[in-house]
C-alpha positions in Angstrom: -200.6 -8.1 130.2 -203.8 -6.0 131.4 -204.2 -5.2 134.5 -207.6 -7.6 135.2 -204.8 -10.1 134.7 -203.1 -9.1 137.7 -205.4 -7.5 139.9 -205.1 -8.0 143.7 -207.2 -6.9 146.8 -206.3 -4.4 148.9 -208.6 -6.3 151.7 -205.9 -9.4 151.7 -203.1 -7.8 153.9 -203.2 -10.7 156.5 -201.8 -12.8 152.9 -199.0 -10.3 151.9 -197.8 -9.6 155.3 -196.8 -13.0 155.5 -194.5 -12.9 152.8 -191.1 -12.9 152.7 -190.7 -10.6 150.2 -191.3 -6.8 150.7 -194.1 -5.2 149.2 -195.0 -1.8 148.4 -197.9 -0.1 146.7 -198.0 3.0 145.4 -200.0 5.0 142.8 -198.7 7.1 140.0 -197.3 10.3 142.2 -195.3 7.6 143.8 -196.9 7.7 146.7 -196.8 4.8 149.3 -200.1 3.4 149.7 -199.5 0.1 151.4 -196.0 -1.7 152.5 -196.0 -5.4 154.2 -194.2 -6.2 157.6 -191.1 -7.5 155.8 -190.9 -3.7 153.9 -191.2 -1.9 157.1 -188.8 -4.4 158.6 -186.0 -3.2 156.0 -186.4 0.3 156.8 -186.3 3.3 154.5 -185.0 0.5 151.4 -188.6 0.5 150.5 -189.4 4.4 150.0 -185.5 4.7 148.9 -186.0 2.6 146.1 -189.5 4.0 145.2 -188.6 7.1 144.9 -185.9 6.7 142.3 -188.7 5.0 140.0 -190.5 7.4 137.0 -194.2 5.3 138.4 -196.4 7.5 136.1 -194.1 6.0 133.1 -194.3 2.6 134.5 -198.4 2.4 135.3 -199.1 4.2 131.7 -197.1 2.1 129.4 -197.4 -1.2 131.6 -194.2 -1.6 132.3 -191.5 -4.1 134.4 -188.5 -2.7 135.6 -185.7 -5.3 137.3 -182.8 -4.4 138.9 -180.5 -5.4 142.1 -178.7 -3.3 144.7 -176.1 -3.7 147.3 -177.1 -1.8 150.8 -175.5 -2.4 154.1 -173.2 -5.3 153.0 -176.6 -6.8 151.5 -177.8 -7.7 148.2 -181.5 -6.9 147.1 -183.4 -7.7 143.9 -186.4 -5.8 143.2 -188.9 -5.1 140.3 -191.6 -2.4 139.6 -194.7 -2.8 137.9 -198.2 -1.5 137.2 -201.2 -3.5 138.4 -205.1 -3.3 139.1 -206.8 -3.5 142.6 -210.5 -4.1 142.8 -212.8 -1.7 144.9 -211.0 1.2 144.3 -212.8 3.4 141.8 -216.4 3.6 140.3 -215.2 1.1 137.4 -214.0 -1.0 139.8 -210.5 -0.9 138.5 -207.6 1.4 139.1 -204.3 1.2 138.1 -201.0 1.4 140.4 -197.7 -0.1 140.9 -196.3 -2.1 143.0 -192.8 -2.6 144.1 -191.5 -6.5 145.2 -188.1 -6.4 146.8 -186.4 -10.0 148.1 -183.1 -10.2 149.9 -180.9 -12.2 147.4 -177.5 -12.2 149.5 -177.2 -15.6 149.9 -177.8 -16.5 146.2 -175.2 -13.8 145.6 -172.6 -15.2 147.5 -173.4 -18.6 145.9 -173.1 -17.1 142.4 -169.9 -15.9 143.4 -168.2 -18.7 144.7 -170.0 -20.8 141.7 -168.2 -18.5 138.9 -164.8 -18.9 141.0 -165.4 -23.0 140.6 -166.3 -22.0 137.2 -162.9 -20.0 136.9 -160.7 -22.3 138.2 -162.3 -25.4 136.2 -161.4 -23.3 132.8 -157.7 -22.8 134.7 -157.4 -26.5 135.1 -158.8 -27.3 132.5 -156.4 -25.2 130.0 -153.3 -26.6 132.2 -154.7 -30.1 131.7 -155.2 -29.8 127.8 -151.7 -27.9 127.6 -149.9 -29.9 129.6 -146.6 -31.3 127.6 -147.4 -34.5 130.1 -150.5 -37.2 129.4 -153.0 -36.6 132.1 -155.2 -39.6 132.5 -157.8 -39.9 134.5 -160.1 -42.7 134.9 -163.0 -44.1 137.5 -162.5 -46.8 140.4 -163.5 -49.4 137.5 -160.7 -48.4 135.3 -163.1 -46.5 133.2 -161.5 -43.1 131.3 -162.9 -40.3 132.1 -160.5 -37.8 130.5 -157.4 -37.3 129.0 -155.2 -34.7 127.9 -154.8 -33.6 124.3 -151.3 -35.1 124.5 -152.4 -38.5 124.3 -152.4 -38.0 120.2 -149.0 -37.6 120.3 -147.9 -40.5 122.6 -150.7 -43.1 122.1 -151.9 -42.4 118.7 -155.5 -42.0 119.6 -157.8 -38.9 120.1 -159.1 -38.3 123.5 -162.6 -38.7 121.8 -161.1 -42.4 121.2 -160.2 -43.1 124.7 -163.1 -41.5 126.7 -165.5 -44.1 128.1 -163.1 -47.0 127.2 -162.1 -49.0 129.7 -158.3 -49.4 131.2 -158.4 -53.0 130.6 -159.5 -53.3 127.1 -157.0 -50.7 126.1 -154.1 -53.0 127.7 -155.0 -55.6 125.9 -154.9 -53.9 122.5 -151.6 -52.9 123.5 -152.1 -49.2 123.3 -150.1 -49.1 126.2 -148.4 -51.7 128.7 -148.7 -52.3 131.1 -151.9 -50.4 132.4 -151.1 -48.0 135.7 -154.6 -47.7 136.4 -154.8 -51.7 136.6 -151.6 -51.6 138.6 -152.9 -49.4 141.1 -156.6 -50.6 141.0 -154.5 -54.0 142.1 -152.6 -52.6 144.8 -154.7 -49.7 146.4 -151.2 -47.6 146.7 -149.6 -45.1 144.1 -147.6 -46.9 141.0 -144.3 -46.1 139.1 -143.6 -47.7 136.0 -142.0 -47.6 132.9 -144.8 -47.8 129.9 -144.0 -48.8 126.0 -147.1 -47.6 123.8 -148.0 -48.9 120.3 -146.5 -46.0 118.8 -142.9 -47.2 119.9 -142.7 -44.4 122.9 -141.4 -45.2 126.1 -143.4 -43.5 129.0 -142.6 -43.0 132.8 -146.2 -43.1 134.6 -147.1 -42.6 137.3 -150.4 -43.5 139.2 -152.3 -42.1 141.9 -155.4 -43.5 143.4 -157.8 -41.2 145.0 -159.9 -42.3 147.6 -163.3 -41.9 149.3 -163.8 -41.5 153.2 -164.6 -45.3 153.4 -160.8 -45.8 151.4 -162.9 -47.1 148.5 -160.9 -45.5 145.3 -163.1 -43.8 143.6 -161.0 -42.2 140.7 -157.5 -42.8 139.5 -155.2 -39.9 138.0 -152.2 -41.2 135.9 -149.4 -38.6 134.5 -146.9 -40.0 132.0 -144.0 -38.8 130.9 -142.4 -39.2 127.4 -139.0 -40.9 128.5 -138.3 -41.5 124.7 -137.5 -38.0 124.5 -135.6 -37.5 127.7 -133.2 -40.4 126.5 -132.7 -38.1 122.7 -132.2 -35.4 125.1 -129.2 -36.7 127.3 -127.9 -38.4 124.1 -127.8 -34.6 122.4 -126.7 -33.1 125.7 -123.7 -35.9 125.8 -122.8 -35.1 122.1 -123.0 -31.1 123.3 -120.8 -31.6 126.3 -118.4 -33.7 124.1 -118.2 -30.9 121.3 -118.3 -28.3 124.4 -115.4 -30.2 126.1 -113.7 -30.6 122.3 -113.9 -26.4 122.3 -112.6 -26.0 126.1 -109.8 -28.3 125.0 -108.9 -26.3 121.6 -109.1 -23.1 123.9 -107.0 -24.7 126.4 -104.4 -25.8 123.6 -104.8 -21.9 122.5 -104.4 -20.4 125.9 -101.0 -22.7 126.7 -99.8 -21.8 123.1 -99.5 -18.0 124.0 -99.0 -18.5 127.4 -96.7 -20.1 130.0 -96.6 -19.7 133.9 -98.8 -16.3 133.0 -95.7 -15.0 130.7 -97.4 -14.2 126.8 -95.6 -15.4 123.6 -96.1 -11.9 121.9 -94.5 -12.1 118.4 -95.7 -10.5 114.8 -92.3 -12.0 113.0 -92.5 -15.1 110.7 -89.2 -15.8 112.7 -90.8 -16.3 115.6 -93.6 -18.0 113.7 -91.4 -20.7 112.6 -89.6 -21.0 116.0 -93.4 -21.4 118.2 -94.3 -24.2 115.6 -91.2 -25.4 116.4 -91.8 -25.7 120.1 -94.6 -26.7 119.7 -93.5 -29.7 118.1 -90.9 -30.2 120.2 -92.7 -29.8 123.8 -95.0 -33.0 122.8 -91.4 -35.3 123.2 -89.3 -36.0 126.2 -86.1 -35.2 123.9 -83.0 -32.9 125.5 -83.4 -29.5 124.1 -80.6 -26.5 123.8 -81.7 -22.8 123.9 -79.4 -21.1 122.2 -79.4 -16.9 121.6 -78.0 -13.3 123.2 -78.6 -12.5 126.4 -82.4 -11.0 126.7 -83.6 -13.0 123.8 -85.9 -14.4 126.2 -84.8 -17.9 126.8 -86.5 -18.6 130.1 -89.5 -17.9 129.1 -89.5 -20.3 126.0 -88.5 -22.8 129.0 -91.6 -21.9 130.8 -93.6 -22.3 127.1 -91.7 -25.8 126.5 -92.9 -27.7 130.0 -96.5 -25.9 129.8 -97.4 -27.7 126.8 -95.5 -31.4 127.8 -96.8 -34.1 129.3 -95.1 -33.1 132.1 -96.5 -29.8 133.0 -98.1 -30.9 136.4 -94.9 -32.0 137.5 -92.0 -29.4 138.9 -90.3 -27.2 137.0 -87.0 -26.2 138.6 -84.5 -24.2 137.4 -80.9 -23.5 138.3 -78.4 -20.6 137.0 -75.2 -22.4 136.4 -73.3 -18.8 136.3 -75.0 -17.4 139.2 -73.8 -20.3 142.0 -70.1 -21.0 143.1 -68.7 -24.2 141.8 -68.3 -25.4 145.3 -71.7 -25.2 145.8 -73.0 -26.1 142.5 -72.4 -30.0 142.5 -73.9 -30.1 146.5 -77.5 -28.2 144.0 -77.9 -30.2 141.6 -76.7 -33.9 142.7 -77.4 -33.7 146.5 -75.4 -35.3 149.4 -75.5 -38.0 152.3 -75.2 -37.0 156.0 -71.9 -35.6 156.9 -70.7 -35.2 153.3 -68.7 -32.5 154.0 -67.9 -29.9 156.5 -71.4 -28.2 157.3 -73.7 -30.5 155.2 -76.7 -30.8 157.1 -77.0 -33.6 159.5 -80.1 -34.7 157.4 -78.5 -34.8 153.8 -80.1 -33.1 151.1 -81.9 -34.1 147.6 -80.6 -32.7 144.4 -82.0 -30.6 142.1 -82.3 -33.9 140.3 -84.3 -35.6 142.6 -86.5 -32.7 143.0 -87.1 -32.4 139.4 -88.3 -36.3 139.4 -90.9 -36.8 136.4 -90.8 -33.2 135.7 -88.1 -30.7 133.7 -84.9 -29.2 134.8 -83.8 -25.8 133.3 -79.9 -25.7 133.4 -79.5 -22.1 132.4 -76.1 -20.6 131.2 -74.6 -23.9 131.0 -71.8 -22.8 128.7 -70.3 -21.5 132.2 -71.0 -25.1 133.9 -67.2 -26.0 135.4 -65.7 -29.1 133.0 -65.6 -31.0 136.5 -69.3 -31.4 136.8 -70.1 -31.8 133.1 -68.9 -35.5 133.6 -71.6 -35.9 136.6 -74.2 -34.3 134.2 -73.4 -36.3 131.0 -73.4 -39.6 133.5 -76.9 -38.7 134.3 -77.9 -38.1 130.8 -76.8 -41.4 129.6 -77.8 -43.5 133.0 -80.7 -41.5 134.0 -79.2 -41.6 137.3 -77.5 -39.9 140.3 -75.5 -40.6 143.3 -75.4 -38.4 146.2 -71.9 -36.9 147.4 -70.4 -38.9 149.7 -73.2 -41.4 148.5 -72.8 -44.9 147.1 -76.3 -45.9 145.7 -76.9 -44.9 142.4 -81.2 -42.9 142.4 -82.9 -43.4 139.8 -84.4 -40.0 138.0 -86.6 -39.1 135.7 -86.2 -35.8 134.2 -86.3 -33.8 131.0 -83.3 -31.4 130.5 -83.8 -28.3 128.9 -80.6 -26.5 129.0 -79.6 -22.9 128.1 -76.6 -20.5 126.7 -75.8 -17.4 124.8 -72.6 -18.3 124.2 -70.8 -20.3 121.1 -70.4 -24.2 122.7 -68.7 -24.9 119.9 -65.9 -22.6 120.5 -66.0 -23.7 123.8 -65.5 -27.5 122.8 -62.9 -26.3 120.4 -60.8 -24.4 123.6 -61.1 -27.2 125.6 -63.8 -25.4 127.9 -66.6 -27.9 127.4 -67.0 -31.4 126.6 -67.9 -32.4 123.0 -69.5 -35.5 124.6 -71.6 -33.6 126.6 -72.4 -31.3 123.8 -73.8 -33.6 121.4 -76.0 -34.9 124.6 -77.6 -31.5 124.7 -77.5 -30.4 120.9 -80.5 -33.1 120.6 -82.9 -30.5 119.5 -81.1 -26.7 119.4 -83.5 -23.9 119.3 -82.3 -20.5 118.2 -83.8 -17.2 119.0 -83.0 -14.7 117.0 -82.1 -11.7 118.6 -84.7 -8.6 118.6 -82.9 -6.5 116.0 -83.2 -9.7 113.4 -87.3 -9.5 114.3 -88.2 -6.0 114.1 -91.7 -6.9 113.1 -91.7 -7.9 117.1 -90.4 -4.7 118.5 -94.1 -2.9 118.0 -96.0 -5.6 119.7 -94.0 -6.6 122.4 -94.0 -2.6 123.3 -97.8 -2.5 123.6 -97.6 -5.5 125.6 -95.5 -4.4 128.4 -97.4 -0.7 128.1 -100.3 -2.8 129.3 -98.9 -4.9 131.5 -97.2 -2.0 133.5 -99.9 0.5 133.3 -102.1 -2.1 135.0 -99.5 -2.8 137.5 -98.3 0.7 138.7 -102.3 2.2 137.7 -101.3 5.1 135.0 -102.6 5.5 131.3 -99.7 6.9 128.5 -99.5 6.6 125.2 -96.2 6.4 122.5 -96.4 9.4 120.1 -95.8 8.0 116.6 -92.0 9.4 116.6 -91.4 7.5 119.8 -92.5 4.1 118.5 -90.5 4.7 115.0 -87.4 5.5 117.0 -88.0 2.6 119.1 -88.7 0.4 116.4 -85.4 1.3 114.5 -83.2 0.9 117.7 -81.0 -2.5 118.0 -82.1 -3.4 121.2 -78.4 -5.0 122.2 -80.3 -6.3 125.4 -82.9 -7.7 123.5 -86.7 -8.3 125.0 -85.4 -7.9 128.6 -84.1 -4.6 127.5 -87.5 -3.3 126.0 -89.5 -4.5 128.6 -87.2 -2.4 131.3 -87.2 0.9 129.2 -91.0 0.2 129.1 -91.5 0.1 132.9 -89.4 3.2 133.3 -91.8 5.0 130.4 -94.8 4.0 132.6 -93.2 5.2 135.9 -91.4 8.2 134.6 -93.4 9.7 131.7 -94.1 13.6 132.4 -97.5 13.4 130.2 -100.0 11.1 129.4 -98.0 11.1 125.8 -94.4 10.0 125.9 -92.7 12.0 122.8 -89.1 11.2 121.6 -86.9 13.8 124.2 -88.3 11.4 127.3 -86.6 8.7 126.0 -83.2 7.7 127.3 -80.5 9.9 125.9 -78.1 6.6 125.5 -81.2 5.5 123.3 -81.2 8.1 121.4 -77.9 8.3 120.8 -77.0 4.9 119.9 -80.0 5.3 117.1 -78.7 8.4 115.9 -74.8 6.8 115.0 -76.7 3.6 113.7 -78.5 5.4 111.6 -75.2 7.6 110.4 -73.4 4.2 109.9 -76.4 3.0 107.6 -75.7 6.1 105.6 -72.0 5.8 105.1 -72.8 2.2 104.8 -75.1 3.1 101.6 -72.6 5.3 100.2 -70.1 2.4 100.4 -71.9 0.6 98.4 -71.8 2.5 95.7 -68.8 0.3 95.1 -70.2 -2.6 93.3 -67.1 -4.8 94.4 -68.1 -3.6 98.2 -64.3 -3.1 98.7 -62.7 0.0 98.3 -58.5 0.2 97.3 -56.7 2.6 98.0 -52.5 1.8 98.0 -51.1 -1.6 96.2 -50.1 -4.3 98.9 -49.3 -8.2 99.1 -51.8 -9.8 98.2 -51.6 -12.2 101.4 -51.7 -9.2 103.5 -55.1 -8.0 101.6 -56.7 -10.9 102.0 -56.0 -11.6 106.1 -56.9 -7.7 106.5 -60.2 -8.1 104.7 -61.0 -11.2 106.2 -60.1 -9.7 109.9 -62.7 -6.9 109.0 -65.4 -9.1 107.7 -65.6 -11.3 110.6 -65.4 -8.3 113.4 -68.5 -6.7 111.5 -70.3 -10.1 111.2 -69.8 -10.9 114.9 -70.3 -7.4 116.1 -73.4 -7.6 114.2 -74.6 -11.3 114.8 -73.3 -11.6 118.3 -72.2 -15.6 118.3 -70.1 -17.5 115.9 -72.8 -19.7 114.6 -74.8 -16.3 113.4 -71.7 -14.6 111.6 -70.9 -18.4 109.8 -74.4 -18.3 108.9 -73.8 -14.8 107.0 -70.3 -14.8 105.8 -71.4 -17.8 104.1 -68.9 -20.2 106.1 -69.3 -23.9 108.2 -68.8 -22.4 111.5 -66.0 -24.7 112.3 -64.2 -23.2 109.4 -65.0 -19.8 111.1 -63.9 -21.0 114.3 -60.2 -21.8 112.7 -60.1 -18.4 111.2 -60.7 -16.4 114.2 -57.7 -18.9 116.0 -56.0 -18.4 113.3 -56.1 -14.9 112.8 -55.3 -14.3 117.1 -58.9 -12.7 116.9 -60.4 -14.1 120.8 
């Protein structure tokens, strides 16, 4: 631009001192020549401003600088430039700049709060397009104004499609039914329904009206949700929580297999294998069942294992110790007694065991030592599911599994008279054995670590079995069975000098009972060198010979075996035959 082009008088200050922009003149030094009322009103802005201008760069090479600053919480815009003024030189024309400032602080603030709309429009609009609902919004004449990119997937149509249509027409085509926006258009208030589109989805909508200060509605914002889905969902979820509540029962099954009342079926043994399957079996019936094994086998707890898995398991479990209670009292436990039954019965009378164990199990243990008196009262029960009070009349109905409990032959004992065959073959329904711990040895390991844990838990101390220990453990006969493990366990745990029990901190009877086993097993071997297994020494009657050898062969078999039934198993015998020997022979 030349200068001619923007020439200005120095003799119109009147003009520029009404301005509401500041002014300032200068010439090439930078030197202020002229400044208007509205420059000299902003102070030293004016000369702060010029000075940090290069003017003899701007006048020379026509040049237009723009630029804003911030000053006192206030925003300026300003621009330097060259220009002519008339009457100033010979020629008529000189060059200068000039410097026009104007306060911009309100346009700033405007431009601020106009990119924050801007910001939060891009916000909504990025939620709207994203959101996994249909957003549908639409003018107070049920014309669409916009829609959310998810109306593809619900409706079939682009948003492109629906844009500009109106509510109606779109009902009518049966894109959706019914229309919200018609609903509420109708009824002035918001509407909830439930929508079926052409594309087989079923939507909950709901509409909103928006409303003017008059209550004139003015736009309409619908947002749908894709039921269809929701429905797939809760149908998944139901199979889930059935496959889920399929699992809990497996685990459940799992957990009450190996436990029972908190006691753990620990076993290694394919024995024992056999004989949980078996329980198993047998815990899913109400049938009479008779635990039969030594002393320390661990009877009770099969008891426990039994009425965990029946049908009966939220229903008592009571148990009495027919050994451990006089025979007086005894009868008075298990079948009750009216008021004034006897000499101090209690004014109230008292329910049985029986009674107690209504719709639940009842665990006669050691019943081999049950008096024959009672055993009539018990096999009445059995057969008539029944009892009657002492010193009652009226017959009480009962409900109740027996699970009864002995290490001792009851065969023998029916044979001397000592218990009633009737009552045996009431009990015998289902006979479980357990074999004692010296016939499981695969069981001895296992059952060790068990109790280590549970007792070092219990009493807080940390030991460990040195190798030697477990294999002298492991070959020992355990004549008290599980219940003797478990208590030389505790005593390990409470007694044990160092964290590693080695074999001298084992009982010395332990010891020494392994020691002569294990020097019995060697003559043993050597004796069986013999390929007959009998060794002769002297000629004597042959009748003789034979009751000798038989007398031996049955003390080593029951020594070794423990009951009757065990040493008939191994000799080979019926154990009634057995049973006439040893009367025979004056052996009991």
């Amino acid at each position: 631009m030349k200068l001619m082009e923007r020439g200005l008088s120095l003799q119109e200050p009147v003009i520029l001192d009404a301005l509401p922009i500041g002014i300032l003149i200068v010439d090439v030094e930078g030197k202020i020549l002229f400044q208007n009322r509205t420059a000299v009103a902003w102070g030293m802005l004016g000369e702060h401003l010029v000075r940090q201008m290069d003017w003899m760069k701007i006048i020379q090479e026509d040049m237009l600088v723009r630029e804003q600053v911030h000053v006192n919480e206030r925003w300026y815009a300003y621009q330097a430039m060259s220009i002519g003024l008339k009457g100033r030189s010979q020629e008529g024309i000189n060059a200068f700049g000039m410097m026009v400032i104007e306060e911009i602080t309100e346009y700033q603030k405007l431009k601020k709060e106009l990119d924050e709309y801007r910001t939060s429009f891009q916000d909504l609009q990025t939620i709207f397009d994203n959101s996994y609902d249909v957003i549908y919004v639409s003018d107070g004449r049920g014309i669409t104004m916009r829609v959310s990119s998810a109306c593809e997937r619900l409706w079939g149509m682009k948003k492109e499609e629906l844009v500009g249509r109106s509510v109606f027409e779109l009902e009518a085509e049966g894109v959706f039914r019914p229309s919200v926006t018609r609903l509420v258009l109708e009824t002035g208030r918001k509407v909830q329904v439930l929508q079926e589109t052409k594309t087989g989805r079923r939507l909950m909508v709901v509409g909103t009206p928006i409303k003017d200060a008059s209550g004139r509605i003015v736009r309409v914002v619908n947002a749908s949700r894709d039921v269809t889905e929701i429905e797939e969902l809760e149908r998944e979820l139901h199979q889930l929580k059935s496959i889920v509540e399929g699992y809990r029962r497996q685990i459940v099954k799992l957990q009450e297999r190996r436990e029972a009342h908190g006691e753990r079926l620990v076993y290694r043994s394919k024995a024992m294998e056999k004989l949980v399957a078996l329980i198993e079996r047998v815990a899913a019936t109400d049938s009479t069942v008779l635990i039969l094994g030594e002393s320390g086998v661990g009877k009770e707890i099969i008891v426990n294992y039994i009425h965990r898995l029946s049908s009966r398991a939220n229903k008592p479990l009571i148990k009495i110790n027919c050994a451990a209670i006089p025979d007086s009292l005894l009868e008075s436990e298990l079948f009750g007694y009216e008021p004034g039954a006897f000499t101090g019965a209690d004014k109230h009378g008292k329910a049985g065991l029986f009674e107690l164990s209504h719709e639940g199990t009842l665990f006669l243990d050691e019943i081999g030592d049950m008096p024959i008196s009672l055993q009539a009262k018990l096999l009445r029960v059995l057969q008539e599911k029944e009892v009657v009070r002492i010193g009652g009349h009226k017959p009480i109905r009962v409900d109740v599994r027996i699970i009864a409990a002995t290490n001792q032959d009851l065969q023998y004992l029916v044979e001397k008279g000592k218990f009633r065959q009737d009552l045996y073959y009431r009990l015998n329904v289902i006979p479980i054995i357990v074999p004692p711990l010296r016939e499981r040895r695969e069981d001895i390991i296992p059952l060790i670590h068990h109790f280590l844990n549970l007792y070092q838990s219990k009493i807080g101390r940390s030991i460990t079995l040195a190798k030697e220990t477990l294999e002298l453990l492991e070959a020992y006969d355990w004549p008290g069975n599980v219940r003797e493990l478990q208590n030389i366990v505790e005593r390990l745990v409470v007694t044990a000098e160092s964290e590693v029990v080695t074999v001298d901190q084992l009982p010395a009877a332990l010891k020494q009972r392994t020691s002569s086993r294990s020097k019995q097993e060697s003559k043993g071997e050597m004796a069986a060198e013999d390929k007959d297994g009998v060794d002769v020494k002297r000629i004597i009657p042959l009748r003789d010979a034979v009751r000798t050898v038989e007398m031996k062969l049955i003390r080593m078999a029951l020594k070794e075996y423990g009951t009757i039934s065990n040493a008939a198993k191994e000799l080979k015998v019926d154990q009634s035959t057995l049973s006439r020997k040893i009367q025979k022979l004056n052996m009991r």
